[in-house]
N, C-alpha and C positions, 0 to 999 in steps of 0.2 A: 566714540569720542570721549576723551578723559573730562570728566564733570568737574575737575580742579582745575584744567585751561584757563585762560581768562580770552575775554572776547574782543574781539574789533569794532568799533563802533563804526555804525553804518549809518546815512549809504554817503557810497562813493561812487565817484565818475569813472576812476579810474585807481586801484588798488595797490600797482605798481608805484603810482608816483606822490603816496601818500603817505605823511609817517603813521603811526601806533597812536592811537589814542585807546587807552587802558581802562577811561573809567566810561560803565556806560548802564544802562537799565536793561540789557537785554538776558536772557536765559536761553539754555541749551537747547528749548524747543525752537527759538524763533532762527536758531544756525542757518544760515543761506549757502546755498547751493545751486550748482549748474547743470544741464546736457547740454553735451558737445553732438551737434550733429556729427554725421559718419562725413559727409563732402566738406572739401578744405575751400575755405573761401578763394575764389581767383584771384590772382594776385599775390596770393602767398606762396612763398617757398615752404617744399617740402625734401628735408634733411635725406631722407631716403631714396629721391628719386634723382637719377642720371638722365636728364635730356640735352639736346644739343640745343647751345643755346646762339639765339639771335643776334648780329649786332645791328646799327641804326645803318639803313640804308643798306641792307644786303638781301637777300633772296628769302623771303619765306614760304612761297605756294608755287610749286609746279603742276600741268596738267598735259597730258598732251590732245589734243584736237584731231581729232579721227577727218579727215576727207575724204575717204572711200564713200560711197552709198550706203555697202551692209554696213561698213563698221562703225556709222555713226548712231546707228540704233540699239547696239551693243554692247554690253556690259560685261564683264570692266574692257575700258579701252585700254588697249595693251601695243598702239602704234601709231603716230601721229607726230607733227607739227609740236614739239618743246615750247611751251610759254610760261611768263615767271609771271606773278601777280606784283604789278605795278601802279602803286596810286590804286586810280576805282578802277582801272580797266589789263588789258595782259599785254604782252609785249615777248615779243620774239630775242633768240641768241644767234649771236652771228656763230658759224661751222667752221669758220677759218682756225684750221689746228687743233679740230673736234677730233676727238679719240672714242676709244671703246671704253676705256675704263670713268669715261665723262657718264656716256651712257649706264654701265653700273650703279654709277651713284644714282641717278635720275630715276632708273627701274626699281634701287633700295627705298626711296621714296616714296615713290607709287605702289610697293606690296608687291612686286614680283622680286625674284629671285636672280633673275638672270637676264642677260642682254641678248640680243640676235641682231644679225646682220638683216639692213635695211639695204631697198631698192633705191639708191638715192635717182637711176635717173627720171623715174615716174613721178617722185616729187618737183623734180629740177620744171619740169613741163610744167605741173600744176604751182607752182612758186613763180614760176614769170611771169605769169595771170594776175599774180594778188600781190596787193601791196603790205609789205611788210613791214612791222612799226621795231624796229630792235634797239634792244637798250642795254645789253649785254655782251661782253666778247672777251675772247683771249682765256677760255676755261680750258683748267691744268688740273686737273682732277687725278689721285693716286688711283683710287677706284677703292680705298682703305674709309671712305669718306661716308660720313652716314646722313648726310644732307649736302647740298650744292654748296648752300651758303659756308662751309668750311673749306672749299677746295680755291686756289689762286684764281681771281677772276677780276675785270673789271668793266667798269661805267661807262659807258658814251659819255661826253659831255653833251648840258642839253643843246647846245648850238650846234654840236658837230656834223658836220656836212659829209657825203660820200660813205655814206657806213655799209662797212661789209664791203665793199669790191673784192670782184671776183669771188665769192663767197653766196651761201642761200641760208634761209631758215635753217636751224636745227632741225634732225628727225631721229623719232628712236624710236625702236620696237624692242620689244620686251616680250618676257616668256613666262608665264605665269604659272605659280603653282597647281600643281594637279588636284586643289578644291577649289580654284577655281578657275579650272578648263570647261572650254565647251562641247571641246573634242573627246569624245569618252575613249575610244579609239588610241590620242594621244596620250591619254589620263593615265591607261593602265599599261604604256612604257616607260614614261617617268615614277619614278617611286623615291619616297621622300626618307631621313633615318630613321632606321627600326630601334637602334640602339638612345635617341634624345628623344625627350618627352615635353609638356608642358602641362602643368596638373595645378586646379585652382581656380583660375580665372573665367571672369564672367563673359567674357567678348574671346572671339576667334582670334588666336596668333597672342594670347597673354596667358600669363601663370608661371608657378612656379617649374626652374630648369630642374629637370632629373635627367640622369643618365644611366644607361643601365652597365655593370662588369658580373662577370660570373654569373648571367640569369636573375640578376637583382636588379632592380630599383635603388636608385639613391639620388642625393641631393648634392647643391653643387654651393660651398660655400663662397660668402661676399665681398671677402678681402680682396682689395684692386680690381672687383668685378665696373666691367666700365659697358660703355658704346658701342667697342669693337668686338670684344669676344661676345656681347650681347644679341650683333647682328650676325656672326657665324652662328650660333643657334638656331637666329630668326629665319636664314637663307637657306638652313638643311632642310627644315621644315617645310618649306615651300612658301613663306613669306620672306616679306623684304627686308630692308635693313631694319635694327632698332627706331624706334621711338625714344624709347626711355627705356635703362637700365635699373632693374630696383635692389635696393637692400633692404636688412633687416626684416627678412620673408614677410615683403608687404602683400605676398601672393597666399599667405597661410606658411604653416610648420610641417614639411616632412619627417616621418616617421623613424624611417631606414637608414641605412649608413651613409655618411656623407663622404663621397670620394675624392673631391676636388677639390682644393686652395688654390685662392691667387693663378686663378687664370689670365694668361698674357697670350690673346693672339692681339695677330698683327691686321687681322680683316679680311685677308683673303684666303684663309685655310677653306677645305669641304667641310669641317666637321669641327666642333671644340675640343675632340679626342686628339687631333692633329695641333694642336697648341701647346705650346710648355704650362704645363700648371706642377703644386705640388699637392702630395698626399697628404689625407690629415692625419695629424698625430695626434694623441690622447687628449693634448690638452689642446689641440688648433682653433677647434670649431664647433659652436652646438645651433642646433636646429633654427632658434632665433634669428640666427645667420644666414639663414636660407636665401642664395639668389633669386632673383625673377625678371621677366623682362615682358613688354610689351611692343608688339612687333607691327610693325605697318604693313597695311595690308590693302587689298583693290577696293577702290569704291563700286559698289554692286548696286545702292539704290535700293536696297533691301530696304530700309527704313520708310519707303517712300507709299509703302504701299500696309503698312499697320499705323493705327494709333489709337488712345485713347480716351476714353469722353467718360463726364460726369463725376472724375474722380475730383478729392480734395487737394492734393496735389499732383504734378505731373507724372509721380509715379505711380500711383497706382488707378483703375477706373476700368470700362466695361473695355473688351478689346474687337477693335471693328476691323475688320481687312478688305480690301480693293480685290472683289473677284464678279463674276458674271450673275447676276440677279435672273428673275424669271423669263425677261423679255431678251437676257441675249445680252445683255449693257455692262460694261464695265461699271461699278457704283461702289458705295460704303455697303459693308452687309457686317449682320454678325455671326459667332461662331457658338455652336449648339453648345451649351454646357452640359450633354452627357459625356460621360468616359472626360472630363476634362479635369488632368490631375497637374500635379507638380513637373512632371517633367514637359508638358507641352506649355505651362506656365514660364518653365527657364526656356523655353527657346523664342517665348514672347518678349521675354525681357531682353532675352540675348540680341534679339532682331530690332528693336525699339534703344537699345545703347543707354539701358536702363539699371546693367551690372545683374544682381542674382533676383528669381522668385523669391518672391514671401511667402506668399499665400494662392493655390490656385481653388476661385473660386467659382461654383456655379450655378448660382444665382447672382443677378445683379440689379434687383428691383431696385436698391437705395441709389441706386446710379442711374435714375435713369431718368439724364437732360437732351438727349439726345433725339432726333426725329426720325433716325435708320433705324428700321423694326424687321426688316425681313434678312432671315439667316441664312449666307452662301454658303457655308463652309459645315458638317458636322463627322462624325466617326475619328476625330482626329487623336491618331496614336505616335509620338512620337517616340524615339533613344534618348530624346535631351539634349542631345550634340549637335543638331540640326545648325542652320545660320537662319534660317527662317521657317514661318509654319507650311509652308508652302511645299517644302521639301521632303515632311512630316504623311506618312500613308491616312489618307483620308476619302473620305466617299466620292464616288465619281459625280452622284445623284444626291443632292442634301437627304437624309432620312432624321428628322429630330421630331420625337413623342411629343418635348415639350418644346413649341416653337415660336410660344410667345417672347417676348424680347426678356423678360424678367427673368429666365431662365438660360439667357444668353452668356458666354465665358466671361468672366474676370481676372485680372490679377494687381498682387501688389509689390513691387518690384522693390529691392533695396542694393546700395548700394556694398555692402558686405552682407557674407552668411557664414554659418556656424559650418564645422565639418566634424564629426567624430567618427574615433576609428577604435579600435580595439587591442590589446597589446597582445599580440597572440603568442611572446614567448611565456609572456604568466599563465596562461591557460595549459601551455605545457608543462610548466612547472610545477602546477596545482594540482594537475589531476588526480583524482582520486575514485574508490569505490565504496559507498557506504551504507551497510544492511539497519536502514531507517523503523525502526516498532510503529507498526498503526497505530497506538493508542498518542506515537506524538505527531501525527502525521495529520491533525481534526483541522485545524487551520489550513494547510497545502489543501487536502482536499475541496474546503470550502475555497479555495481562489484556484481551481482547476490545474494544480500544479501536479498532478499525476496522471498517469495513464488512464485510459480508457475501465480495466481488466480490474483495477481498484476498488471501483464499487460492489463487485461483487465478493471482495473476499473477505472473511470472518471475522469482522474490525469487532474490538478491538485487538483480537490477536494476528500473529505474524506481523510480515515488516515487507519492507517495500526494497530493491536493490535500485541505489542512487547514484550514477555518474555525477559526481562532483567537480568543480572550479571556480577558481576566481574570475571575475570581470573585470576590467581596469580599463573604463571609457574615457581615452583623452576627445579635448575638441582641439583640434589644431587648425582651424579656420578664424577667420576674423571678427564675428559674431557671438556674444553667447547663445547658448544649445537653453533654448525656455522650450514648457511644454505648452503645445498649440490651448488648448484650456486654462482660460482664469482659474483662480483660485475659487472663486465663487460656484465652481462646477465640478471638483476634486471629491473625490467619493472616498467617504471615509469606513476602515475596515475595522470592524471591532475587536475581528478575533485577534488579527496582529496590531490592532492597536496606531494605525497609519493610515493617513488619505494615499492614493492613485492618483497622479496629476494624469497617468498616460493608461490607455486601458491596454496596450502592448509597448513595451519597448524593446526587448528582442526575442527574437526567438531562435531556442534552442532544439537543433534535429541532427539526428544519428542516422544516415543512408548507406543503403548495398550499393554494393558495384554497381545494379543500374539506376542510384539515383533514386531510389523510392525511400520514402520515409519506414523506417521500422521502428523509430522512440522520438519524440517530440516533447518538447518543454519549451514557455513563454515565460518571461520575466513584464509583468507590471514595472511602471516607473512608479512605487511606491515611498519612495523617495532620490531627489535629482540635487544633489549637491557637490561640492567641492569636497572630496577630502584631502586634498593638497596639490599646489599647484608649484612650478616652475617658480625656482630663483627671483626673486625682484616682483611675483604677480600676487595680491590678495587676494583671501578665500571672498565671495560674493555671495554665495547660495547654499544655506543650512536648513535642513528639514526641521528643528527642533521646534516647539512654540508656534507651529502653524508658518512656518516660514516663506521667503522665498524657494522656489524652486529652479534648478535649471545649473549648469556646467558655463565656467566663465571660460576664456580664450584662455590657452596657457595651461588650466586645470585639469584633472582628472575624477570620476566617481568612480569609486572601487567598491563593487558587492563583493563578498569575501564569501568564500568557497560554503560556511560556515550557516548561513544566512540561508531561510525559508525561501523554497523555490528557485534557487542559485543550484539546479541540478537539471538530468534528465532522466525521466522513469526507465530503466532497462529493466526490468523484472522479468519482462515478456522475453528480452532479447536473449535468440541462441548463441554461442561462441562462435568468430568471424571477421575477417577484415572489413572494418568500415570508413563513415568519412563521417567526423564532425563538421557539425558547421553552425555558426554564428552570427546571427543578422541585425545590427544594431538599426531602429526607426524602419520597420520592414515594411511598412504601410505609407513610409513617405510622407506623416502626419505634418512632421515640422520641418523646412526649409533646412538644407544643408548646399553648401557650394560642389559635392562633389558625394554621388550616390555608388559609388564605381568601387568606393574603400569602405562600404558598409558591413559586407560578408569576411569572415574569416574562416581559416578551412584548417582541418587537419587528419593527418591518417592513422586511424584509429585499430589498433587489434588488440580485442576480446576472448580470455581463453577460457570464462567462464568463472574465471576468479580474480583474478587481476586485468590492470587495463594500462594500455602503453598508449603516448598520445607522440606523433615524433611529425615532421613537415610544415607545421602550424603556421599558416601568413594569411596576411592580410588579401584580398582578394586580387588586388591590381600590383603585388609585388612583385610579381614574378613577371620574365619574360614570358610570352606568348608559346612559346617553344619548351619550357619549362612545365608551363602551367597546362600543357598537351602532355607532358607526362603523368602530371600528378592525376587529372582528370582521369579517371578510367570510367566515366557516366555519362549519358547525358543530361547534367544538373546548371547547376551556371556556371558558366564561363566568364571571367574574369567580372562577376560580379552582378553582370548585367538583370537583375531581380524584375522579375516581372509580375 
């Protein structure tokens, strides 16, 4: 803040609607300031997001009501009785002049994908049994439509008499996507695009749109991005129509090239490939612009069966789930906090409609208002991707060491998180090889930044051979990237002169063709700053003077090739094709929205004196079929760190 400003005298109601007043007794310490929570108050418009919107007296809530026996116990209901939400209570649609493309809309609604032909005369029997209350008729639906309330429809008057002659209840059945079929059988003949993605997002069927050309990954920018090309996305995927269409990558910022402008379909294409869009040109489009879309999907009921107690606020507290206790009884129980990390964390939050993990923890003494003390659930290992923990590989037989309640799961959910990923063409850029003297090597040694084979050799003579490169950690999530430790807990290093907020932040390893480690190297977060950020964003986080630490949204930290322990020890290594590889947060210490883009990789050959680095991406950029090429190990696969 410039100390020549002059200030505003305070306080006001309202800041907006006040003029300047100039003269005042305050100084630059007592400056007032705000946090903006992450949720936008309801009620507010938000600039970014495309949803269909409401008018007064039209259609907001469809459901459909299963009559069958089995399929009222069934989840999601995918064939039933059409009823709109009326007043406090539902109300029926007359079928006279009902189409298929009516049905469409109704199944985009509901999170499926697709319509199927219904048995109407099995309903016709059970419809002349029951009395029908309808309030609805004459729907003209294109099937382009991404909610009812937008297709030609109208009202009963409330007096009118004779409704519906010759006519019954609406009925639709629907086909739902293969996550959530029950038919495993059906699941693996439908197959959903290999080619669109959704990467980001906290809930099933959201995030940002990539597409893949040429074995790449890329982003789909947000000019004229709408409703319609949002729900041909949502329906390749095996969900339904849109929700809501986002701009201004409220999903996070892709990395990779962006292929698409100004997409226009019309609603009914297979695929968004199948629509007219154009290419970007140099100047069309940057990352910021990232489309995203949030896709409706089946009610499953998933929610129904987690929650949380004891916490300060709704998101975060000890997490109980609905499974069979000692006696056989369905009850609250809770989940052993051994092996309980981050990713079975994000699929608590994911399951609970709580948006990302913060923190997964496992103890949860300070939480504990709760009277359920016996634990159902323990050994649980999830991917992260799960929709519930329930779907997560866990013990068939609870086995938990520690099974008092104190040591039961927690977590603290938020509604954005940080994501960092790695530039891996500077890494190719950078590489280098450099014959390091022990005598300056006293520092790397003491922070374990060399080989094993080091301590043994005749320091201070000879020298050490150093695969060098640059680092260039963006966050392109919606979070700042802080490190899990206060400051108060930062270990300060004499010999280099700098506190550790992080006792790993990545680590660097060189593997054979099978995936075995031959040279390994870890970088300390011994300092976590901005050193420059994207057009229009300020720098946040400076190490100098004991500072904050930690990578804002938008910014980058770049350790330069240059830099103590910015290497890996090869001294030992013989000449050889190998596989770099680079793991940013490899311990999963601090919360990211997406763990899948943490690894970067590249193909590495060694002739003994020089060093070529050429293939280098990010872990999830490649298509699947690409990244079967590159692979020749069994190491990780598309990222998946365990």
């Amino acid at each position: 803040m410039d100390a020549q400003r002059q200030i505003w005298q305070g306080p006001r109601q309202n800041l907006a609607g006040q003029c300047p007043v100039w003269r005042s007794d305050c100084t630059h310490d007592e400056d007032a300031g705000v946090v903006c929570k992450d949720e936008r108050i309801p009620g507010f418009l938000d600039s970014n997001v495309i949803d269909a919107q409401m008018v007064e007296n039209r259609v907001e809530e469809v459901r459909l009501r299963a009559v069958v026996g089995g399929a009222k116990k069934k989840l999601p209901v995918t064939e039933g009785v059409l009823e709109v939400k009326y007043k406090d209570g539902w109300a029926q649609i007359c079928d006279l002049g009902w189409t298929p493309k009516n049905n469409r809309v109704v199944c985009g609604m509901l999170g499926f994908p697709n319509e199927r032909k219904v048995n109407k005369n099995f309903y016709k029997l059970y419809l002349e049994r029951q009395k029908s209350h309808f309030r609805i008729h004459s729907v003209a639906c294109t099937g382009t439509e991404v909610h009812l309330a937008a297709c030609p429809l109208e009202f009963y008057k409330p007096n009118a008499t004779s409704l519906c002659e010759g006519g019954q209840a609406a009925v639709v059945s629907c086909m739902p996507g293969p996550l959530f079929m029950q038919n495993t059988g059906l699941k693996k003949k439908i197959k959903i695009s290999t080619n669109v993605r959704l990467k980001g997002g906290a809930k099933v069927g959201e995030g940002r749109v990539e597409v893949l050309k040429d074995n790449e990954w890329g982003s789909v920018c947000d000019d004229r991005w709408n409703l319609q090309s949002a729900s041909v996305v949502c329906r390749e995927l095996g969900f339904g129509s849109a929700k809501e269409a986002l701009t201004g990558s409220r999903m996070g910022q892709g990395m990779g090239p962006i292929y698409m402008n100004e997409v226009k379909c019309i609603g009914q294409e297979k695929s968004i490939w199948n629509c007219p869009f154009k290419n970007i040109t140099s100047e069309g489009c940057i990352h910021t612009e990232d489309a995203a879309v949030r896709c409706n999907i089946p009610y499953m009921g998933l929610e129904n069966s987690i929650r949380l107690t004891g916490g300060r606020t709704r998101y975060e507290g000890r997490v109980e789930v609905l499974g069979l206790d000692s006696n056989g009884t369905k009850s609250w129980g809770l989940i052993c906090g051994e092996s309980w990390s981050m990713k079975e964390a994000m699929v608590a939050c994911r399951q609970l409609g709580l948006g990302y993990a913060n923190q997964a923890l496992q103890e949860t003494w300070y939480w504990d208002s709760s009277n359920v003390t016996e634990m159902v659930m323990s050994g649980l290992k999830c991917t992260g991707t799960e929709m519930a923990l329930s779907q997560c590989q866990h013990h068939k037989t609870v086995s938990c060491q520690k099974a008092a309640a104190k040591f039961s799961a927690g977590v603290i959910c938020s509604e954005t998180a940080s994501d960092l990923v790695l530039n891996a063409s500077l890494v190719e850029q950078t590489v280098y090889i450099e014959d390091r003297p022990l005598h300056m090597l006293y520092c790397a040694a003491e922070e374990d930044c060399l080989s094993t084979s080091a301590a043994k050799a005749n320091w201070p003579y000879g020298h050490r051979r150093l695969l060098r490169f640059s680092s260039q950690i963006h966050n392109i999530g919606r979070a700042d990237f802080k490190p899990k430790a206060g400051r108060h807990s930062w270990i300060w290093h004499a010999c280099h002169a700098h506190y550790h907020s992080m006792n790993i932040f990545t680590h660097y390893d060189l593997l054979n063709s099978n995936g075995t480690k031959v040279a390994e190297g870890h970088k300390a977060s011994f300092c976590l700053e901005d050193t420059d950020c994207h057009e229009g964003i300020s720098k946040r986080y400076a190490c100098a003077n004991f500072g904050d630490q930690g990578i804002t949204v938008g910014c980058w930290d770049l350790y330069r090739h240059d830099i103590d322990c910015q290497w890996i020890d090869i001294t030992d290594v013989k000449p050889g094709n190998y596989m770099l590889q680079v793991v940013i947060n490899p311990n999963q210490e601090v919360a990211e929205s997406d763990f899948t883009n943490n690894a970067m990789k590249c193909n590495c050959k060694y002739d003994g004196h020089r060093i070529w680095l050429h293939n280098c991406h990010v872990g999830d950029a490649l298509s699947e079929e690409a990244e079967r090429r590159f692979d020749k190990y069994p190491g990780q696969l598309n990222n998946q760190i365990s």
